[in-house]
N, CA, C and O atoms as CSV, one atom per row, in Angstrom:
chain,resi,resn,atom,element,x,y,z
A,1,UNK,N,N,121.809,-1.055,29.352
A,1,UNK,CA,C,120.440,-0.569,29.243
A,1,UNK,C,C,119.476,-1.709,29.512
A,1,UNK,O,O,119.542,-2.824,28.995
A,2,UNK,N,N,118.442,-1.230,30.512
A,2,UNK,CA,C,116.938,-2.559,30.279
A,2,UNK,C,C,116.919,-2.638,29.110
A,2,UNK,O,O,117.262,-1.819,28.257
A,3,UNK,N,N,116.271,-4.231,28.972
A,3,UNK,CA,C,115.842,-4.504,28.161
A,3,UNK,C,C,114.068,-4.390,27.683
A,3,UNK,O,O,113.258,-4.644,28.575
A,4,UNK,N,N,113.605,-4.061,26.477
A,4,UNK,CA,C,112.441,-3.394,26.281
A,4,UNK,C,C,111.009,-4.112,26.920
A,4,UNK,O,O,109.937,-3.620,27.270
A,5,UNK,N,N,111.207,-4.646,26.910
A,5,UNK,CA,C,109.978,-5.942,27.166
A,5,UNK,C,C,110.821,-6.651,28.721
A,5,UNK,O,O,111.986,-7.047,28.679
A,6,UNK,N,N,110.071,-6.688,29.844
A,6,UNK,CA,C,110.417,-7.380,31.010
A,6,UNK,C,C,110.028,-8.619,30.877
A,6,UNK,O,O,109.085,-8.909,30.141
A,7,UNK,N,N,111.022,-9.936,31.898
A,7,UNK,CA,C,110.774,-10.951,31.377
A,7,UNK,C,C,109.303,-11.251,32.532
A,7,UNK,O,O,109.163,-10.849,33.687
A,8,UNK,N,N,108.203,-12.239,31.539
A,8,UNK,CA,C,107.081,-12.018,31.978
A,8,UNK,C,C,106.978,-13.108,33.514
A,8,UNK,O,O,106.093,-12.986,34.362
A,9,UNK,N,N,107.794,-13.849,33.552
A,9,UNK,CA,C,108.361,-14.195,34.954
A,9,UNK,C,C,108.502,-13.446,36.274
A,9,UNK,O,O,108.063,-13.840,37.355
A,10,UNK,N,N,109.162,-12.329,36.051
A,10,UNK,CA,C,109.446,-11.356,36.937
A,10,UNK,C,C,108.416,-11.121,38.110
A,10,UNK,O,O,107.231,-10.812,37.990
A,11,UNK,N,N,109.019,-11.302,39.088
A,11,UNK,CA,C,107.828,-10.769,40.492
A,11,UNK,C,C,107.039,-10.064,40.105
A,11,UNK,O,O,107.223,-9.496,39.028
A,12,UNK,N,N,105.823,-9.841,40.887
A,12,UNK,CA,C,105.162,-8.640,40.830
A,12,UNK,C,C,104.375,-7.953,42.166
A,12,UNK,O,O,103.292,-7.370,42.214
A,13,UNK,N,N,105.521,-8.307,43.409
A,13,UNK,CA,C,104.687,-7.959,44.257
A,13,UNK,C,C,106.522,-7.397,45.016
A,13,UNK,O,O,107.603,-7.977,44.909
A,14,UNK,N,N,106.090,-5.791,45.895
A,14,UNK,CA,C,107.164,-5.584,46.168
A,14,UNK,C,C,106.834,-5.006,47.509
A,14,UNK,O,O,105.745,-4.533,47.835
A,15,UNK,N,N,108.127,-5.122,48.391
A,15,UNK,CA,C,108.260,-4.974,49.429
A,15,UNK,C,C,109.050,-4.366,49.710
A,15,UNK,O,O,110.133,-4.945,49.624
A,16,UNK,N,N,109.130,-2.582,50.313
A,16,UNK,CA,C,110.150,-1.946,50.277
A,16,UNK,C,C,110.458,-1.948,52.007
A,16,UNK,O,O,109.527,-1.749,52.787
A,17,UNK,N,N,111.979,-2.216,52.533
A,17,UNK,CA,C,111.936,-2.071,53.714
A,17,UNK,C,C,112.499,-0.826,53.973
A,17,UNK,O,O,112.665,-0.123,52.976
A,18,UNK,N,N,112.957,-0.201,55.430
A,18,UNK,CA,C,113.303,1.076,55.570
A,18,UNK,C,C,114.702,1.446,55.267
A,18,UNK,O,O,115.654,0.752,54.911
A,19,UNK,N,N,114.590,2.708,55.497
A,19,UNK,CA,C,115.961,3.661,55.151
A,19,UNK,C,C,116.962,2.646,55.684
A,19,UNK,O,O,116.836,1.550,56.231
A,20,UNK,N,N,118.140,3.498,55.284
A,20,UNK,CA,C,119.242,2.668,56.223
A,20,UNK,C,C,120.438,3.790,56.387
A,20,UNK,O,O,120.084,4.967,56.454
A,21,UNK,N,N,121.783,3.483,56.452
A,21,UNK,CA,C,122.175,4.186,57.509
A,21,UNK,C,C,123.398,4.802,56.615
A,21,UNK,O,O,124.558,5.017,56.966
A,22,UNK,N,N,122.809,5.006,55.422
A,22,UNK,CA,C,124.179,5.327,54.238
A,22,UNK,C,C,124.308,6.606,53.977
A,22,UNK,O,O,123.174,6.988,54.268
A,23,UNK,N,N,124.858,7.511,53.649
A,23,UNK,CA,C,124.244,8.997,53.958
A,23,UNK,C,C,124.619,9.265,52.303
A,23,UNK,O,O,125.300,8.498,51.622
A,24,UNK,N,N,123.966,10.625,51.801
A,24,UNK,CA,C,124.229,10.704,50.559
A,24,UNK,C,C,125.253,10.997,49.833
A,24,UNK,O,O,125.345,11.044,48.606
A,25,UNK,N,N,126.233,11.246,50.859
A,25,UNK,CA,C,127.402,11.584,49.917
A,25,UNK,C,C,128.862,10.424,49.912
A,25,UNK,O,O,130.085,10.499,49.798
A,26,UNK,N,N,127.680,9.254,50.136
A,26,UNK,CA,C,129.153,8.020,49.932
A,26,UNK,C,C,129.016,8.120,48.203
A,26,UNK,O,O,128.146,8.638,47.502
A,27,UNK,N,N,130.026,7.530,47.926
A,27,UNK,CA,C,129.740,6.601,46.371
A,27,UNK,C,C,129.138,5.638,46.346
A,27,UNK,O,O,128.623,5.053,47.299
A,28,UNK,N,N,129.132,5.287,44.959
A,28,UNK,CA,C,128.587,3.960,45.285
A,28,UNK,C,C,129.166,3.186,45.281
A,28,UNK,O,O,128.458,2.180,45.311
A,29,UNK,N,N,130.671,2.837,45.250
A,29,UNK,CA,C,131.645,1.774,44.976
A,29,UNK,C,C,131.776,1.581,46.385
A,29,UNK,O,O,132.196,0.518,46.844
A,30,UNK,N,N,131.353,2.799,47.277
A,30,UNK,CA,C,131.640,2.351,48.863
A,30,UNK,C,C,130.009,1.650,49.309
A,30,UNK,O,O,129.770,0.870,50.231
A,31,UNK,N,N,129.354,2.054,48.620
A,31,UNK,CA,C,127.589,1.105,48.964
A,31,UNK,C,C,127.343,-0.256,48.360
A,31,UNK,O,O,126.428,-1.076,48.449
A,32,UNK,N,N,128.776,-0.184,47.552
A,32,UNK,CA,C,128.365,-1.481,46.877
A,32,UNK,C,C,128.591,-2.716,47.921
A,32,UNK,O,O,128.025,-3.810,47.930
A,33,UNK,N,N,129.556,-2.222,48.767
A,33,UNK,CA,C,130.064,-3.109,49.529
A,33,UNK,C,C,129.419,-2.891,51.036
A,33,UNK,O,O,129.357,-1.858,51.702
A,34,UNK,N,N,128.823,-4.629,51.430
A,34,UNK,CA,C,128.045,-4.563,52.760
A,34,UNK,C,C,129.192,-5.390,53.508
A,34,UNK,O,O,129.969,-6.278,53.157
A,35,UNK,N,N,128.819,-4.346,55.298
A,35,UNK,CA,C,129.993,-4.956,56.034
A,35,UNK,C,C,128.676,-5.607,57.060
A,35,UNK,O,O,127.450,-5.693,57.123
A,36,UNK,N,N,130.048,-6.004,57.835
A,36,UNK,CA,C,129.431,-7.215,59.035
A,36,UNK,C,C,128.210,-6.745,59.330
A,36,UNK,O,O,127.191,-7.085,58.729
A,37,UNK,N,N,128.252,-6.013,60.183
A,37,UNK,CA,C,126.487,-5.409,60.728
A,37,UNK,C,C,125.454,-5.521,60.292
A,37,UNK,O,O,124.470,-6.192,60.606
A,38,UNK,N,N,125.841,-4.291,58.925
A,38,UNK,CA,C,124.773,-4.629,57.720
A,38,UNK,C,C,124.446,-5.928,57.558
A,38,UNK,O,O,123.347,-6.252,58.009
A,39,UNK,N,N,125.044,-6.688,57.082
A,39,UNK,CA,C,124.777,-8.220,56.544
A,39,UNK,C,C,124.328,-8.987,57.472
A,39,UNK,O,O,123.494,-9.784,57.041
A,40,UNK,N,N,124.550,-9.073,58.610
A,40,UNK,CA,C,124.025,-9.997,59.856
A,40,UNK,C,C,122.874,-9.306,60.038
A,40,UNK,O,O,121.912,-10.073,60.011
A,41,UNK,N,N,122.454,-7.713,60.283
A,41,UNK,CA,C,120.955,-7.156,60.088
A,41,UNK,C,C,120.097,-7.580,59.145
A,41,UNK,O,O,119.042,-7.970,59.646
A,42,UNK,N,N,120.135,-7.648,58.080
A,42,UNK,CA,C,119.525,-8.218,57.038
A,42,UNK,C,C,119.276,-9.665,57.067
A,42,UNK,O,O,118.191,-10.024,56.610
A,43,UNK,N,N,120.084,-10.576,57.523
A,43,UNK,CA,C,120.081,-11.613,57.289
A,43,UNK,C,C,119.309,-12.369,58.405
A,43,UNK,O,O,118.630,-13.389,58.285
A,44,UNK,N,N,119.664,-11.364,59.930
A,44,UNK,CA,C,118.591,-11.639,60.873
A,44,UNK,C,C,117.108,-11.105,60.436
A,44,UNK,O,O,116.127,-11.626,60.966
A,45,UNK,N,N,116.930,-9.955,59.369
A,45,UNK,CA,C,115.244,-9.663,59.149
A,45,UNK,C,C,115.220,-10.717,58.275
A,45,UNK,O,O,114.169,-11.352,58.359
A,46,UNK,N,N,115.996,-11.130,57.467
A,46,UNK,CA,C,115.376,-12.234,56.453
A,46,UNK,C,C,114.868,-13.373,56.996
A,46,UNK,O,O,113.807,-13.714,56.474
A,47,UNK,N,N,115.252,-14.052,57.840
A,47,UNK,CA,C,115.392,-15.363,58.918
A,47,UNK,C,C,113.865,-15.371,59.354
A,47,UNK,O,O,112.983,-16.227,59.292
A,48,UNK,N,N,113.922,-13.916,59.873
A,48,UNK,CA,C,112.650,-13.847,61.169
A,48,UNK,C,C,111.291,-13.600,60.489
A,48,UNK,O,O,110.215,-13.867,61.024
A,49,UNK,N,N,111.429,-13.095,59.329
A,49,UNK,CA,C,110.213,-12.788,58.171
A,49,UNK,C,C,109.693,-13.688,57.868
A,49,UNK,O,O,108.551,-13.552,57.430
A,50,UNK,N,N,110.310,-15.097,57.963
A,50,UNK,CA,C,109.361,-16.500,57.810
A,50,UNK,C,C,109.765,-16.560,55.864
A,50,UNK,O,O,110.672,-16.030,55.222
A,51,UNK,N,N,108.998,-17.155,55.583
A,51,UNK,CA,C,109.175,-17.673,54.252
A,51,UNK,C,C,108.548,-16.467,53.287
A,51,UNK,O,O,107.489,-15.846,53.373
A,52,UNK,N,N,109.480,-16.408,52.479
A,52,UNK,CA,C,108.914,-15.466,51.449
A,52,UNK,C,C,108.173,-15.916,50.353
A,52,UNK,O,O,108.530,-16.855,49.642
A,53,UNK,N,N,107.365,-15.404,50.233
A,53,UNK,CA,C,106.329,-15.491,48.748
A,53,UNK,C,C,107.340,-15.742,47.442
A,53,UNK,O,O,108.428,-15.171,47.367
A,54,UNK,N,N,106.759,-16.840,46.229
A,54,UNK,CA,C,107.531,-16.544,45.012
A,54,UNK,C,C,107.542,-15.733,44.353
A,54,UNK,O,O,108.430,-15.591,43.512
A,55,UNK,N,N,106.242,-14.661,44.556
A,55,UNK,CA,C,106.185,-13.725,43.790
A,55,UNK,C,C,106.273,-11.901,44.990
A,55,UNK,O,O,105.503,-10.944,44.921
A,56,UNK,N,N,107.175,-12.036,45.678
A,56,UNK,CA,C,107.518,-11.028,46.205
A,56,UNK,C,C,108.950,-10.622,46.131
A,56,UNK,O,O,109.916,-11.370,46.282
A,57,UNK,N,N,108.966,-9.362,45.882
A,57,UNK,CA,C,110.891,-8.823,45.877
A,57,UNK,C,C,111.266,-7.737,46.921
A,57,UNK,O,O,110.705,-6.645,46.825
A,58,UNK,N,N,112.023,-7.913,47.748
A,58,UNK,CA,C,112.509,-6.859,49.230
A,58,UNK,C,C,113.364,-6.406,48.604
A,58,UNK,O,O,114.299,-6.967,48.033
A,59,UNK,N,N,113.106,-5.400,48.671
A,59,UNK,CA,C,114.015,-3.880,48.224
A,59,UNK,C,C,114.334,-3.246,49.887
A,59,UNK,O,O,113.531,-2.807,50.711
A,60,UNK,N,N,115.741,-3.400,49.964
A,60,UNK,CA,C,116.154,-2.827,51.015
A,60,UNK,C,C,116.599,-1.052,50.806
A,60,UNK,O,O,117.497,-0.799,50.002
A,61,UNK,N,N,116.102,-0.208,51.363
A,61,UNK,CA,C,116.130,1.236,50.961
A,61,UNK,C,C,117.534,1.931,52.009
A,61,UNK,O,O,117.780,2.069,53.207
A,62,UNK,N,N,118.070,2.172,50.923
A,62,UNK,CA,C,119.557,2.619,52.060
A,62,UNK,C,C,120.229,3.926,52.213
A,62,UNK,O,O,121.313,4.398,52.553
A,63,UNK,N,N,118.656,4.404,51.654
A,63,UNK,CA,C,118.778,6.375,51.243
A,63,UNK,C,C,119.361,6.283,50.081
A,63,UNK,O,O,118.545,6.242,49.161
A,64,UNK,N,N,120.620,6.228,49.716
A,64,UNK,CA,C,120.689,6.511,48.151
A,64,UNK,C,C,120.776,5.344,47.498
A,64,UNK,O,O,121.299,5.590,46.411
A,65,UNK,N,N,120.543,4.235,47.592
A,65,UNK,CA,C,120.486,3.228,46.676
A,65,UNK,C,C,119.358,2.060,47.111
A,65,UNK,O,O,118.412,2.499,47.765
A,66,UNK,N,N,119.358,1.118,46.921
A,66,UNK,CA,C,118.773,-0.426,46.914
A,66,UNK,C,C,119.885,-1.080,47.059
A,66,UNK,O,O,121.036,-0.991,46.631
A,67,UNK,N,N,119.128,-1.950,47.952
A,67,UNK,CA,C,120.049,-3.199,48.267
A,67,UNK,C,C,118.421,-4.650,48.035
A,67,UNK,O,O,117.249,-4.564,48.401
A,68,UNK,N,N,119.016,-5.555,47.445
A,68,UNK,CA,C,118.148,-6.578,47.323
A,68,UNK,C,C,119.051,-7.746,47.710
A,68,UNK,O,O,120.165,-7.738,47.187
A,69,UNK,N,N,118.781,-8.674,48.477
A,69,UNK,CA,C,119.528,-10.021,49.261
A,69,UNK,C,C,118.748,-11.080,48.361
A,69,UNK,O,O,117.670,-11.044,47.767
A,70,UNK,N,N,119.992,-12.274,48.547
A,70,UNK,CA,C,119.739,-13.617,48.253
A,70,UNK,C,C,118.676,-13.984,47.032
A,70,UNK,O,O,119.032,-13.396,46.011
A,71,UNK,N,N,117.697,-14.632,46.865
A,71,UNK,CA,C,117.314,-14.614,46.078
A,71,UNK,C,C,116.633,-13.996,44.994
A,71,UNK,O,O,116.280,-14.350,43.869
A,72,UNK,N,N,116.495,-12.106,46.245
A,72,UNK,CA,C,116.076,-11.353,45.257
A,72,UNK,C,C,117.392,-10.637,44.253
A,72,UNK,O,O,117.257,-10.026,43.193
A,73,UNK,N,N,118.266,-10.856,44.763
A,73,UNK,CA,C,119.405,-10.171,44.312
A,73,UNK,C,C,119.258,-10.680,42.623
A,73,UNK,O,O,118.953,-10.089,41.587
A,74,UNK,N,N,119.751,-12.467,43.050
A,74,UNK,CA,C,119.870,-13.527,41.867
A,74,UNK,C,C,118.220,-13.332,41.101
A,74,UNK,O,O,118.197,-13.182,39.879
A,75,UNK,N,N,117.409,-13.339,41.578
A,75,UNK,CA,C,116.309,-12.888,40.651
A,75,UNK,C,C,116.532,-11.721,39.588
A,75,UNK,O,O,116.583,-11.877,38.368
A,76,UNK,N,N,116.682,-10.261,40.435
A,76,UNK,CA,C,116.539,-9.117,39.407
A,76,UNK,C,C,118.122,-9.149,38.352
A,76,UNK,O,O,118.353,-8.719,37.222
A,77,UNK,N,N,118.919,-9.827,39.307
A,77,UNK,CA,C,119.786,-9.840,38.094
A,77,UNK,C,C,119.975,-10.878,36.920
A,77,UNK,O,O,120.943,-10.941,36.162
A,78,UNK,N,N,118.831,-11.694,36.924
A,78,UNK,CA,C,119.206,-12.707,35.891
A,78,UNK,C,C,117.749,-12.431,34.588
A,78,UNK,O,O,117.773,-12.705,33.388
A,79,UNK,N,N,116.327,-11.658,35.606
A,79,UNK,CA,C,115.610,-11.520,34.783
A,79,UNK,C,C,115.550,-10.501,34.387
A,79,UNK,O,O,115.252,-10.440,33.194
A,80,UNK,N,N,115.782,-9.191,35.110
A,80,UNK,CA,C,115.688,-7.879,33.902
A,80,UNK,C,C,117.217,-7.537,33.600
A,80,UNK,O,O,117.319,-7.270,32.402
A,81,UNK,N,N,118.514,-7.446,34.300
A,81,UNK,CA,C,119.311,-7.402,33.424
A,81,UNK,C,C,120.229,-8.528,32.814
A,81,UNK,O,O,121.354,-8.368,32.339
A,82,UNK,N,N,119.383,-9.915,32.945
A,82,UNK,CA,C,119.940,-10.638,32.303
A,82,UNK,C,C,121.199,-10.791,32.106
A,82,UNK,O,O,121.635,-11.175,31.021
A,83,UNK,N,N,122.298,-10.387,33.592
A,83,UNK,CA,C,123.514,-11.097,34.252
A,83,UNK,C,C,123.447,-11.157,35.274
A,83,UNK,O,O,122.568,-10.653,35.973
A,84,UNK,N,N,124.463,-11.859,35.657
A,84,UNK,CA,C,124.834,-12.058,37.502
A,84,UNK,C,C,125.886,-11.504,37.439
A,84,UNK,O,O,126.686,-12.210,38.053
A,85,UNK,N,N,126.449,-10.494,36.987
A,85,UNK,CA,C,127.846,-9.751,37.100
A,85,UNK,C,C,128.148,-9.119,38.265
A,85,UNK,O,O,128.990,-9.225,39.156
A,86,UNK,N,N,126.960,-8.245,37.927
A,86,UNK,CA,C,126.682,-7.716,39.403
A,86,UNK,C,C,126.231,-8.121,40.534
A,86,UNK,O,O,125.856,-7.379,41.442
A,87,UNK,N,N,126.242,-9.383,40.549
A,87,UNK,CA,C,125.832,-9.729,42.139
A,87,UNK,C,C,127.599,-10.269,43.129
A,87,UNK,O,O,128.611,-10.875,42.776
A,88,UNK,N,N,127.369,-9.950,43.772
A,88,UNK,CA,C,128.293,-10.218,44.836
A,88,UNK,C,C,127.400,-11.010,46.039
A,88,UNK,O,O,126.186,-11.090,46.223
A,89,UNK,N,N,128.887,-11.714,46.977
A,89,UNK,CA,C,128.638,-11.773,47.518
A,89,UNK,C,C,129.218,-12.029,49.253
A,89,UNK,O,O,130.409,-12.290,49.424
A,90,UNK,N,N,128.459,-11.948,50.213
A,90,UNK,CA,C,129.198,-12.184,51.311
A,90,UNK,C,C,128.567,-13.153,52.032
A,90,UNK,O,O,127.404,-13.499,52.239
A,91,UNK,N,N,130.261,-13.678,52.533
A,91,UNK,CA,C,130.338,-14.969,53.153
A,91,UNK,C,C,130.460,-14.751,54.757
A,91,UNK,O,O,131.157,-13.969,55.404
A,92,UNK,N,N,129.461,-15.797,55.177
A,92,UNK,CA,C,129.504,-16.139,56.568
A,92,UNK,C,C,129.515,-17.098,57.376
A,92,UNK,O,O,128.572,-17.566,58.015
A,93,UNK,N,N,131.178,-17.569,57.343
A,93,UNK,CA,C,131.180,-18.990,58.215
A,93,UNK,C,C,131.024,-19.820,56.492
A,93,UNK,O,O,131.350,-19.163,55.503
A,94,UNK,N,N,130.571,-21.087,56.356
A,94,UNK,CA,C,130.356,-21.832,54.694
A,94,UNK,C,C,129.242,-21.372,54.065
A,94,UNK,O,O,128.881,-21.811,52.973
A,95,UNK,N,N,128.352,-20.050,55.001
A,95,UNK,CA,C,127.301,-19.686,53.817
A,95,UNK,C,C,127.358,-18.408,53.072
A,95,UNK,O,O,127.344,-17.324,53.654
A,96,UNK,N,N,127.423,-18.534,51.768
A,96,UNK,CA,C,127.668,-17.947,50.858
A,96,UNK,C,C,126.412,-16.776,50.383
A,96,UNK,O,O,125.639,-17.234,49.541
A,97,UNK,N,N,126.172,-15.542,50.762
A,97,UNK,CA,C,125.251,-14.847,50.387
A,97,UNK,C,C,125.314,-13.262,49.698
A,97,UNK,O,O,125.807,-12.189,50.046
A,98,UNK,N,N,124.255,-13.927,48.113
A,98,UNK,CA,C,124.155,-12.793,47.081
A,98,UNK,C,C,123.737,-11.728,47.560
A,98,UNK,O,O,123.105,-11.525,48.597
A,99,UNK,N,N,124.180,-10.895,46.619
A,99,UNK,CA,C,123.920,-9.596,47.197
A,99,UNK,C,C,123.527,-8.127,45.939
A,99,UNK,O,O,124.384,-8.217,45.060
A,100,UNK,N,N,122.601,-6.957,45.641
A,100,UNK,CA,C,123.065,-6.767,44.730
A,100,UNK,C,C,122.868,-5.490,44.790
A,100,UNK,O,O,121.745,-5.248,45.231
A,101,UNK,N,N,123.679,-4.250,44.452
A,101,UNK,CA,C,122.947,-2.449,44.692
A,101,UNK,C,C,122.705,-2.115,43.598
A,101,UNK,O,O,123.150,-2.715,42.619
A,102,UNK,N,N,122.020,-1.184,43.536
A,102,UNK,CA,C,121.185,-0.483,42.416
A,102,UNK,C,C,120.924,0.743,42.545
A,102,UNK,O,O,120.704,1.089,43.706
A,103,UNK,N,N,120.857,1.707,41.590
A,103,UNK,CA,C,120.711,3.422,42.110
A,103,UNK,C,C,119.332,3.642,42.442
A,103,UNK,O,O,118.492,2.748,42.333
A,104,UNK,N,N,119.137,4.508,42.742
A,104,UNK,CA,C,117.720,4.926,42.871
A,104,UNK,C,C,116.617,4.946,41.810
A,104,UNK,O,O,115.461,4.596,42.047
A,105,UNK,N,N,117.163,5.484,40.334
A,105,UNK,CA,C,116.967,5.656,39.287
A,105,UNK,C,C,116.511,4.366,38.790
A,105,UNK,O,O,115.341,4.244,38.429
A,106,UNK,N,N,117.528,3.155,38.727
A,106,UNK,CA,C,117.514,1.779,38.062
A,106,UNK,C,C,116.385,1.136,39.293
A,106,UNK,O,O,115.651,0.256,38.845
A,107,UNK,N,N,116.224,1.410,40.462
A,107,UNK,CA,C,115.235,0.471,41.206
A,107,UNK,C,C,114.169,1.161,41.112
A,107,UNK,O,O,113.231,0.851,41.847
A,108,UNK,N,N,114.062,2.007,40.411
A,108,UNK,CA,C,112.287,2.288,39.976
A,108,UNK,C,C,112.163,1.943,38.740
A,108,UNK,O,O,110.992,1.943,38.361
A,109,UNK,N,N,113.262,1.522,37.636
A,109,UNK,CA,C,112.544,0.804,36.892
A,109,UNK,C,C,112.418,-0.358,36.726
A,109,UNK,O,O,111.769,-0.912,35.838
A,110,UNK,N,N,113.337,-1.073,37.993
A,110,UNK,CA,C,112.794,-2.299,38.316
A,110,UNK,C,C,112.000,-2.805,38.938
A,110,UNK,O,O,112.002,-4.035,38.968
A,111,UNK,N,N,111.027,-2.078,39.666
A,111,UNK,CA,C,110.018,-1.919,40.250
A,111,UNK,C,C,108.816,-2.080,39.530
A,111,UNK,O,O,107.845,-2.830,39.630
A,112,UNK,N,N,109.212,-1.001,38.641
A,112,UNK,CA,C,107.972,-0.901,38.211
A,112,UNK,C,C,107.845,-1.565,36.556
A,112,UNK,O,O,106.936,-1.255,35.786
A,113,UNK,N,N,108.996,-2.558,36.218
A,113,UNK,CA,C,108.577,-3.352,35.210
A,113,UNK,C,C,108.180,-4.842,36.309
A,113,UNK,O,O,107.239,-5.512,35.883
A,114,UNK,N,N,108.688,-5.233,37.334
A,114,UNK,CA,C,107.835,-6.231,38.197
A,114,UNK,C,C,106.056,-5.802,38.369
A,114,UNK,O,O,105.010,-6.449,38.412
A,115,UNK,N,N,106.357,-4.645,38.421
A,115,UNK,CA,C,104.778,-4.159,38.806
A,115,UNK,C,C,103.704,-4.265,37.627
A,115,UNK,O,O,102.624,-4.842,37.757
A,116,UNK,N,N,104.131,-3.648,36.484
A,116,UNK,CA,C,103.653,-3.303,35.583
A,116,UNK,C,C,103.033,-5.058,34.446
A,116,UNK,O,O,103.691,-5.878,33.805
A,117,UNK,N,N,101.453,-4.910,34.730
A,117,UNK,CA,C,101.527,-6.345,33.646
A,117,UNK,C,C,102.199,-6.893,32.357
A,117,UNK,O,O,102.855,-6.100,31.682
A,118,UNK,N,N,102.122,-7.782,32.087
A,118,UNK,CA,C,102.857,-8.202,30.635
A,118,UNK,C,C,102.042,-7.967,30.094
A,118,UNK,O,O,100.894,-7.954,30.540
A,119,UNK,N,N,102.515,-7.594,28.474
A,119,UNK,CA,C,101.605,-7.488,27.544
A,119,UNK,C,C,102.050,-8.606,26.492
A,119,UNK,O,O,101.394,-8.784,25.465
């Protein structure tokens, strides 16, 4: 379960990119896992996007889930659910890159505790 109070760290600026190419009736144990394509797509939009803001999080939209890369991955999983259990990751060549999915359900409320001010 989130935890009640978001940590007041947490991004607050979000960036959702487009659909992707997962259809709704995979699982998610099969979305959890990104293959070659996927990962070299992403990793070429990450590259070409230039430098990201500290306070921005890319939510990759993949029809039924979220996908968040590299540092957003290691971000949402260390500040709102407070593990890295769930992050994986894939390797390319010696570089090593996080990775992390989320349902539809759980990335709106991670959304919207980044969004939402601290009190």
């Amino acid at each position: 379960a989130p935890p009640a109070a978001a940590n007041p760290n947490m991004s607050t600026a979000l960036f959702l990119l487009g659909k992707g190419s997962a259809t709704s009736g995979e699982k998610q144990a099969a979305a959890d896992e990104l293959n070659n394509s996927e990962c070299k797509s992403i990793i070429t939009f990450v590259r070409s996007a230039g430098v990201q803001p500290a306070d921005l999080l890319r939510f990759f939209d993949r029809k039924d889930h979220y996908l968040l890369f590299g540092r957003d991955a290691d971000t949402v999983a260390t500040s709102y659910f407070k593990s890295s259990a769930a992050v994986k990751h894939w390797n390319q060549g010696n570089e090593r890159h996080p990775y992390l999915t989320i349902n539809k359900k759980m990335g709106g409320e991670v959304m919207r505790a980044a969004l939402l001010p601290q009190r």
